[in-house]
C-alpha positions, 0 to 999 in steps of 0.5 A, a space after each residue: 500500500 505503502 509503494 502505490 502511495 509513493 507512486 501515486 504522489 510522484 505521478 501528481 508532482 510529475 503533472 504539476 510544472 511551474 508556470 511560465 510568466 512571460 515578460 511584458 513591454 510597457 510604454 505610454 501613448 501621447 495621451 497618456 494612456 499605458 500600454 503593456 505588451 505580453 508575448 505569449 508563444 507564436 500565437 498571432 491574436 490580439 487581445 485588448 482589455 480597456 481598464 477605466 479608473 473612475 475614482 481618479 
């Protein structure tokens, strides 16, 4: 019992792996507006998020 908890857990640890974070570019337009590039794989797509800070 002993031996196929031990695999079990190898097996599991073995599936986790660390995660990558990728590495981002950040720069502001003329209008002040940030803009941060995030390089994921050899995806070409485009994924655009407008986040508004109403209390400012």
């Amino acid at each position: 019992m002993k031996n196929i908890t031990i695999v079990f857990l190898i097996l599991i640890s073995l599936a986790f792996k660390a995660q990558v974070i990728p590495s981002y570019e950040t720069f502001s337009l003329k209008n002040g507006l940030k803009v941060y590039l995030l390089q994921y794989g050899n995806i070409p797509a485009i994924n655009v998020k407008l986040v508004l800070n109403p209390g400012r």
